[in-house]
N, C-alpha and C positions, 0 to 999 in steps of 0.2 A: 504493500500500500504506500501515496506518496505521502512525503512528509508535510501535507497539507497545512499543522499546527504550527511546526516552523514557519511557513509562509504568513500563517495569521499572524504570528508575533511580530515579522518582519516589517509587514502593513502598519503596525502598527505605528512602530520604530518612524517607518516613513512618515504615517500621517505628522506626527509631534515635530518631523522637524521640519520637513517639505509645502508643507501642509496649507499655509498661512501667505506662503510668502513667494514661492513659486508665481510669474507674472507671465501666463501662456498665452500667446495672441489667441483670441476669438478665430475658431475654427484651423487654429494653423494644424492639429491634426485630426483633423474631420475624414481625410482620406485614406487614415488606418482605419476606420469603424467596420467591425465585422471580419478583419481577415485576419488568419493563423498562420503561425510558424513559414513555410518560405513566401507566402502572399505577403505575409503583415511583415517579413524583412525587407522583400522586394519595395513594400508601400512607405516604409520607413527610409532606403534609399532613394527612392523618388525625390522625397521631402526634402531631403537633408541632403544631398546632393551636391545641386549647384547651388554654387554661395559665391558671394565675393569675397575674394581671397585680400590679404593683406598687401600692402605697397611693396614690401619686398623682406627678403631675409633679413637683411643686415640692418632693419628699421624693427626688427622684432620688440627688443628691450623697451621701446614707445612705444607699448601695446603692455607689455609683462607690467611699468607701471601702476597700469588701470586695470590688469586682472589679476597680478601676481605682488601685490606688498599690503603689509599689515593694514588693516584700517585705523588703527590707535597710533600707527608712527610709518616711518619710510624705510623701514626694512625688508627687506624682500621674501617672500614668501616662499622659503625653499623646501620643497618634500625632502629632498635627499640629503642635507644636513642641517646641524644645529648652530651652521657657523655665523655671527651676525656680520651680516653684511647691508647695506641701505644704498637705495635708490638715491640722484639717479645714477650714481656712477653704476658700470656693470662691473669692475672690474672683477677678475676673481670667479665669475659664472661663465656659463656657457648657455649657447639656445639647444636646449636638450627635447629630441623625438624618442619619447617616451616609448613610442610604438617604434623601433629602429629602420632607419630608413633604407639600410640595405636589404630587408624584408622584399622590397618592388622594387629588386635590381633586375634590370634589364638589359640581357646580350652581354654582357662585360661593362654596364657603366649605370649608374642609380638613375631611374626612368623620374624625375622631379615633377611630379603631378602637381592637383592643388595639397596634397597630402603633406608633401614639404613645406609650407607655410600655414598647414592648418593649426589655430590656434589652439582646438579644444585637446592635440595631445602633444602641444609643445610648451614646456614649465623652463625657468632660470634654474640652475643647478651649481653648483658649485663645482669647480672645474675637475677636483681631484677623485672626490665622487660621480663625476659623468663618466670619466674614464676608466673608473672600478666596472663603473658598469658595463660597458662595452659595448654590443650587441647581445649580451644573452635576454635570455626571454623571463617572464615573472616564474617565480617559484620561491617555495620553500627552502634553504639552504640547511643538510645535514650538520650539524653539530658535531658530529660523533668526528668528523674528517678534519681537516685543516683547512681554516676560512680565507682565502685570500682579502679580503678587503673587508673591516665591519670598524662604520666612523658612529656609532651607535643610533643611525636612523638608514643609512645604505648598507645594503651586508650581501656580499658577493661568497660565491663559494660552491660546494659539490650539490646537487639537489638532492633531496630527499625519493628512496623509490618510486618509481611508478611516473614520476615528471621530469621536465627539461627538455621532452620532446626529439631527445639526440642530441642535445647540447650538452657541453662538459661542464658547466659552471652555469648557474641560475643570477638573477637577481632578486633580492627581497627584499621590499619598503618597508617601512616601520608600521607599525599594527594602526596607526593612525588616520595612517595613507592608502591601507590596502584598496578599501572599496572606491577610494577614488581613483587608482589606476585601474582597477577592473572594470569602472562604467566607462574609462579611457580604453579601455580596449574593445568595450560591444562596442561604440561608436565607430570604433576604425574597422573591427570587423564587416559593419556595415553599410558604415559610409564611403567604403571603400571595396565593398563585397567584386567588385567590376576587375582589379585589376589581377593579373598574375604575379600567386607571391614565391618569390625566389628562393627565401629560406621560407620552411614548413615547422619549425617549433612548434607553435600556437595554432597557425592556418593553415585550411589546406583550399585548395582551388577550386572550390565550388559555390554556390550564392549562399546554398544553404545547408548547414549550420554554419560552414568556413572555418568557426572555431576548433579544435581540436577536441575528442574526448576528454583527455588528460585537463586541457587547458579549461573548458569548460565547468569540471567539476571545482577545479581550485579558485577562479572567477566567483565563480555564484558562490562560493564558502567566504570568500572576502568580502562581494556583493551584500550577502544578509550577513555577515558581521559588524561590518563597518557601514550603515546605515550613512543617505545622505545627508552633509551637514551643511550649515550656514556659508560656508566659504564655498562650497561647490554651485550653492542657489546664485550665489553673489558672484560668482566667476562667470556661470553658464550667462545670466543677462548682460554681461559684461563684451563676452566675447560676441553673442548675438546685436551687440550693437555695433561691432565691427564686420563681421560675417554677412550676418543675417540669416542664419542656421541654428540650430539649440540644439543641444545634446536632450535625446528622448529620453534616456536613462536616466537621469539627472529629474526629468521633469517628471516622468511617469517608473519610477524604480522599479513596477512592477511589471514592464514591460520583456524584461530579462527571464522573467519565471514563463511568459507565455513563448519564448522564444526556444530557451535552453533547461527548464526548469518545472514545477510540477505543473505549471500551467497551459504546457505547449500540448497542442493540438485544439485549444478550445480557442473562441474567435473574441478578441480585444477590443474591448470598446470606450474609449478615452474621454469618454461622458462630455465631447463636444455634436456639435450638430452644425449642417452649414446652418451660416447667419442669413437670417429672415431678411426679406425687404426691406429696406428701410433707410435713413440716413446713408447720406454718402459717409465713408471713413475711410483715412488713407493710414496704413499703419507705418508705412518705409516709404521713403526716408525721411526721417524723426528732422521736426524744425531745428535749426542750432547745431545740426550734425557736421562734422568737419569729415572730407574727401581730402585722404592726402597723397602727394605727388612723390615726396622724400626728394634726395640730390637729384641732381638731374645736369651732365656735362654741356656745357656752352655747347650749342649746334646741336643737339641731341634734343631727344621729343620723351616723354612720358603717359600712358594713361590710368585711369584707374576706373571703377566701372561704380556705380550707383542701384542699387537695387530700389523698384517701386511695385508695393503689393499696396490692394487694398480691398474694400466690398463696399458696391452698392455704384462705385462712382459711375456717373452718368454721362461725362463728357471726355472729353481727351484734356490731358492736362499741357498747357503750356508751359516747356523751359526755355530759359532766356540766361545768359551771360552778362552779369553788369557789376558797374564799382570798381573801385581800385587798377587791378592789371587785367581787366575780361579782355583785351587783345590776343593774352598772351595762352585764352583759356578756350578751345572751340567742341562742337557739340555735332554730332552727326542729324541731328533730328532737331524741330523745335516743335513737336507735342509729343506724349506719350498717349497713345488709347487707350481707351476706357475698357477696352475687351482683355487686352495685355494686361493693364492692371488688377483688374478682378479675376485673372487668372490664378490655377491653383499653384504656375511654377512664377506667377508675376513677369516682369520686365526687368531687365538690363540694359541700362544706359552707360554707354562708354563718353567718357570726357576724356579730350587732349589737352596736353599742357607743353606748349611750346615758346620755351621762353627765348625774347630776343636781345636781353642784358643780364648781365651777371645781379647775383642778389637774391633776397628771398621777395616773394611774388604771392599774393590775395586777391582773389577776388569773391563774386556771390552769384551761386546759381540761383535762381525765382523761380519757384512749380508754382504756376499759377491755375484754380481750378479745384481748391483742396477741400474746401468748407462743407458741408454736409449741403446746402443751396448750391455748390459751387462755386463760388465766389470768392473762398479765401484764398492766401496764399501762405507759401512755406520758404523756408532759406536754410542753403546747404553752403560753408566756406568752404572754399578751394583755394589748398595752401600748397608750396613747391617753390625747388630753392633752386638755383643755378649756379654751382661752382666752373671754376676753369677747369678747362682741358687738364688733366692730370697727367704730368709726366714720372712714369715710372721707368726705376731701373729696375734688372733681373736679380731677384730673391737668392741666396747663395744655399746650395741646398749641403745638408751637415749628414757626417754619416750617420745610419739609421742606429738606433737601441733597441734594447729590450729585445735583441731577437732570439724568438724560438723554432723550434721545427715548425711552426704552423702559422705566426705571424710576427711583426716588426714594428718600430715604431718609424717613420718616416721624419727626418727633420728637415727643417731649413728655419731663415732667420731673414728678413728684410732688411735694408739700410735707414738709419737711424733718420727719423722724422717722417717718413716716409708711414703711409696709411693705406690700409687694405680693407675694403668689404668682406675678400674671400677670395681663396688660393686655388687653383687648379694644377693636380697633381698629375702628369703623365707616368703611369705606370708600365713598367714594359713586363713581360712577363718573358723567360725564355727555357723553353721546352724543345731538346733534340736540337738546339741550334736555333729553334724556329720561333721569333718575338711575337706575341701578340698584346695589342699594346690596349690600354681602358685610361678611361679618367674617373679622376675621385675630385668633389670640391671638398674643400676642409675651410673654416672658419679660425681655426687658430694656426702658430707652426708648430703643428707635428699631427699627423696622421694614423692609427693604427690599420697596417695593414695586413689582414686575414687571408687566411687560405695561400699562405705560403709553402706548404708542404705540397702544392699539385703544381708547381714550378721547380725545374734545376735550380733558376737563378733569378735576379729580379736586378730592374733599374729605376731611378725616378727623378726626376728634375720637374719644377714648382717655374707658375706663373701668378704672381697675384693683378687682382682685380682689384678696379677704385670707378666708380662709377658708371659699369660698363666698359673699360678702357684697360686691355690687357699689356703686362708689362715682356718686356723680352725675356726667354727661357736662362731656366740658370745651369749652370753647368749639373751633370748628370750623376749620382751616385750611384753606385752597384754594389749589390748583395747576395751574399751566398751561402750556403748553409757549410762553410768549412767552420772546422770545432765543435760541429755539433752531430753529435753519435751517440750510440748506444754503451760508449763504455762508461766506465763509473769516473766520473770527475771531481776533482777537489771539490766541497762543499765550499757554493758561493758565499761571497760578500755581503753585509749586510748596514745598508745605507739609511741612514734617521738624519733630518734637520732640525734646527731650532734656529731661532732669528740669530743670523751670521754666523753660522755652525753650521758645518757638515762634518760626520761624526760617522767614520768608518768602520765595522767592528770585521774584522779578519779572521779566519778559522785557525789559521796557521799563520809561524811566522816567515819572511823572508819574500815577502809579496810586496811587489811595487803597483802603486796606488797614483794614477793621474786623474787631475781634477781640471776641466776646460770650461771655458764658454759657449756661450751660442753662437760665435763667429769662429770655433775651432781654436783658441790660441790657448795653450796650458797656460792655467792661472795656479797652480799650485802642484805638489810631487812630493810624495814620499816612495824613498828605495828600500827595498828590504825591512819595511812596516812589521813589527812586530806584531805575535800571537795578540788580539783581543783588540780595546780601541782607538783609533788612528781620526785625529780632529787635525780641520782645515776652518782657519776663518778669513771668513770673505764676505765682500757687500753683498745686499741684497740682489736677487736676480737671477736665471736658470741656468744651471751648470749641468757638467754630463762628464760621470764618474766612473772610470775606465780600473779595471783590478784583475791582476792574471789571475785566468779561469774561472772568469763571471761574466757575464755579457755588460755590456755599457750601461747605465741607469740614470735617466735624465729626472734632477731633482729642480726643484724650487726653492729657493731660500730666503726667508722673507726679513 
C-alpha cells in the first residue's frame, strides 16, 4: 500500500509554509487541469518552457542580488557554505549550475541552451566548495569511507549503496538545503525534458519520468523532508520577475507526488480555472520593470526580449520608444495583438539597443492600451552601456595540476589589469596520433578537465573574452599521463593555508618542495625538506605547489 499518511503530513508541512504567500498568476496553470504523469509533465513543459532568458552570463551576480542575499543584511545567500561573504562585490563565488552543465554536452562541446542562464538552478557558491563539487550528481555520501571535501554545509565523497548512478563520488547539501535542490532538479528534469542528456547519473532520455529510479527515490525523501520555505516563495517571485517562468514545485509541492510519487497516475488539478470575461488585465510586463542590455562594445548591437501575457485584453497594444537615448533603442513592431496576448504561451517582443556613443544609455518603452477600458498605459526602462572596443592580449596558459588518471586541472592566468567575461578553452585530445579537438568556456583561470583516461594525451591553450571581442590564442600546454601507474608511490604531500602561510606536511624526509605563481616564476624552495612540516610565507594570492611524487596542487592564500 502507498504511503498515503506521509503525503498527508507532507501537505500539510506545505500548506503552513506555502500557503499564504505563494503569489500564482490567475490561471497561469489552468493548462495542467486534469492531466497525469507524462500528459501533466509534457503540460508542465509547455508552461515553463519558453521564458526570457537573462542578459547574459557574466551579468549573473545583478540578478543573485535580488534572488540570492539575506533580506536583514547584504550577505549573500550561499547553500554550499557558511562562509560570510556580502554583496555587491562577488569576489570569492562562482555562478554555480547546480544541475551541471556538462549533463547537455553535445558532440564534444557543452550544447549552451537557455538552461545555461536559467536562473531557477543557478545559486553564488563559494569558489572552493563549487569545485569540491565538480560535476557529481546529488547523493548521500558514505561515512564509513574517506570524505574528500566536507566544509560543514558541502560534503563531497563515496555514495552510499544503491546511488551515484555510476558516478564515483556524490555531492550532498546540508539537511537544510536538500529539498530545495530536489524541486531544483524536477524543474530541470522538466523544463528541460527536450534535450539529450550526455551524462545519465540522475536522467535518462526520455520525456517521461527522465528522472532516474535511484535519483527519484532520494529527491522525493529530501522533497517531503525539507518542506518549502520562505526563501524558496521569495526566490521563485523573484526570478519570475526576470524570466517570466515559476518553478511548479515551488508553487504547487505537490505536484512531484502526482508525477514520481504516491500520487502518479491520478489526474492534477491546480484548483485554477480559465478567467471568466471580464476586465481587461495585462499581467507582463509589470509597470516600472527594467529591460537590461548589460556592456555592449562600441559598433556592436544588443537585444533583449520583453514578455507580454494577459486576459481579457480587447485591442492590440501600442509600443513606442521615447525619453532620454530612444535613438539608440528600436522595436521591430509598434503594436502587440490582443490574440498574442491572451494567448496561453503570450508574446515576445524583441528590442535593439544600438548604441552610437560611448557611455551608459536610458530610455522608456510606452504599452499603450493596458487599462481594463483600455486606455491606460505602462512603462518598461531600457538601460545598456557602451564600452570601447577592448583590446586584449593572449592569456599565458600554466601547466595543468591536480592530475589524475581520469582528469586535470587546466590553468592559465591573464595580464595584469586586463578583464575577462569568460575564457574559451581549446582542448585537443590525442588518441593513436589522431587530435580531436572540443571547446570548454570557463569563467575563472582554471578549468577541471574530465575524462582524461579515454585520451593518450591532451593539449590546451585559452582565449579570453571581454564583451564579445576575442583575445589572441596563448601558447599551448601539453599533458600526459607519465608518473602515473599502477605501482605503489610514495605517499603524497599534504598542503593547508592560512592567511600568508603555506604549510607543507611531507611523509618522508629528503623531498624538494617548489612553491610558484600564477605566471610560472618560483617564489619560494625548499631542498631536501625534512620528515613532517615545511612552511613558506608569502603575500596573498594563488600559488601552485610542486613536491616529488605528488602531482602539483594549486592553493589560495589569503
Amino acid at each position: 500500500m502507498k504511503n498515503i499518511s506521509r503525503y498527508i503530513l507532507a501537505m500539510a508541512a506545505w500548506g503552513c509554509a506555502a500557503g499564504a504567500t505563494a503569489e500564482i498568476p490567475a490561471g497561469y496553470y489552468s493548462s495542467l487541469d486534469g492531466k497525469a504523469e507524462g500528459e501533466l509533465k509534457t503540460a508542465i513543459f509547455n508552461r515553463i518552457h519558453d521564458f526570457r532568458t537573462v542578459s547574459s552570463y557574466s551579468n549573473l551576480p545583478q540578478y543573485f542580488r535580488v534572488t540570492d542575499v539575506y533580506p536583514e543584511s547584504s550577505r549573500w545567500w550561499d547553500m554550499y557554505s557558511d562562509i560570510p561573504l556580502y554583496a555587491p562585490s562577488f569576489s570569492g563565488l562562482n555562478r554555480e549550475h547546480s544541475f551541471p552543465k556538462s549533463w547537455w554536452k553535445q558532440n564534444g562541446s557543452v550544447d549552451y541552451t537557455s538552461a545555461y542562464v536559467d536562473l531557477y538552478h543557478l545559486y553564488p557558491s563559494e569558489a572552493k566548495a563549487n569545485m569540491a563539487k565538480s560535476n557529481y550528481p546529488l547523493g548521500e555520501v558514505d561515512m564509513s569511507a574517506p570524505v574528500q571535501f566536507d566544509n560543514g554545509m558541502t560534503r563531497v565523497g563515496y555514495p552510499v549503496q544503491g546511488q551515484g548512478g555510476g558516478s564515483t563520488k556524490v555531492f550532498e547539501p546540508d539537511d537544510e538545503y536538500k529539498g530545495d535542490f530536489a524541486r531544483t532538479y524536477f524543474y530541470m528534469a522538466t523544463c528541460y525534458q527536450n534535450l539529450t542528456w550526455a551524462v545519465n547519473y540522475m536522467v535518462s532520455n526520455n520525456v517521461y519520468p527522465t528522472l532516474n529510479a535511484w535519483s527519484v527515490r532520494l529527491l522525493m525523501d529530501w522533497h517531503h523532508a525539507d518542506p518549502v520555505s520562505q526563501k524558496e516563495l521569495d526566490r521563485n517571485e523573484a526570478v519570475y520577475s526576470f524570466q517570466g517562468n515559476r518553478n511548479p514545485f515551488i508553487d504547487y509541492p505537490e505536484l512531484a507526488d502526482y508525477l514520481w510519487g504516491d500520487l502518479a497516475g491520478q489526474a492534477f488539478h491546480p484548483g485554477t480555472s480559465p478567467d471568466p470575461v471580464g476586465d481587461a488585465e495585462l499581467m507582463s510586463p509589470d509597470n516600472g520593470s527594467v529591460l537590461e542590455f548589460g556592456q555592449v562594445a562600441e559598433g556592436s548591437t544588443a537585444t533583449a526580449r520583453l514578455f507580454f501575457q494577459g486576459n481579457n485584453v480587447r485591442k492590440a497594444l501600442t509600443v513606442t520608444v521615447y525619453r532620454g537615448d530612444k535613438s539608440m533603442f528600436s522595436l521591430p513592431v509598434t503594436t502587440v495583438s490582443a490574440a498574442d496576448v491572451n494567448s496561453e504561451a503570450g508574446k515576445w517582443l524583441t528590442v535593439t539597443y544600438r548604441p552610437t556613443e560611448l557611455g551608459s544609455h536610458t530610455a522608456r518603452l510606452l504599452i499603450s492600451g493596458t487599462g481594463p477600458d483600455g486606455n491606460g498605459t505602462r512603462g518598461v526602462e531600457l538601460r545598456g552601456e557602451c564600452l570601447p572596443v577592448p583590446v586584449l592580449t593572449a592569456p599565458t596558459a600554466l601547466p595543468a595540476s591536480n592530475i589524475t588518471t581520469d582528469s586535470y586541472m587546466a590553468n592559465w592566468s591573464i595580464p595584469e589589469g586586463e578583464v575577462a567575461d569568460y575564457f574559451i578553452v581549446t582542448r585537443t585530445r590525442y588518441n593513436a596520433g589522431l587530435p580531436t579537438v572540443e571547446t570548454v568556456l570557463a569563467e575563472a583561470s582554471g578549468e577541471l578537465m574530465e575524462e582524461f583516461d579515454l585520451s593518450d594525451s591532451e593539449s590546451y591553450s585559452v582565449r579570453s573574452v571581454r564583451l564579445g571581442v576575442e583575445s589572441p590564442e596563448s601558447n599551448v600546454v601539453f599533458v600526459d599521463h607519465s608518473g602515473i601507474t599502477d605501482a605503489v608511490a610514495p605517499a603524497p604531500v599534504e598542503v593547508l593555508t592560512e592567511a600568508g602561510l603555506i604549510a607543507v606536511r611531507c611523509p618522508m624526509g629528503g623531498t624538494t618542495v617548489r612553491v610558484f605563481d600564477v605566471a610560472g616564476r618560483e617564489v619560494a624552495r625548499a631542498d631536501n625538506a625534512p620528515a613532517g612540516i615545511t612552511e613558506f610565507f608569502v603575500p596573498a594570492g594563488v600559488y601552485i605547489v610542486s613536491a616529488e611524487g605528488s602531482a602539483p596542487v594549486k592553493v589560495t592564500v589569503r
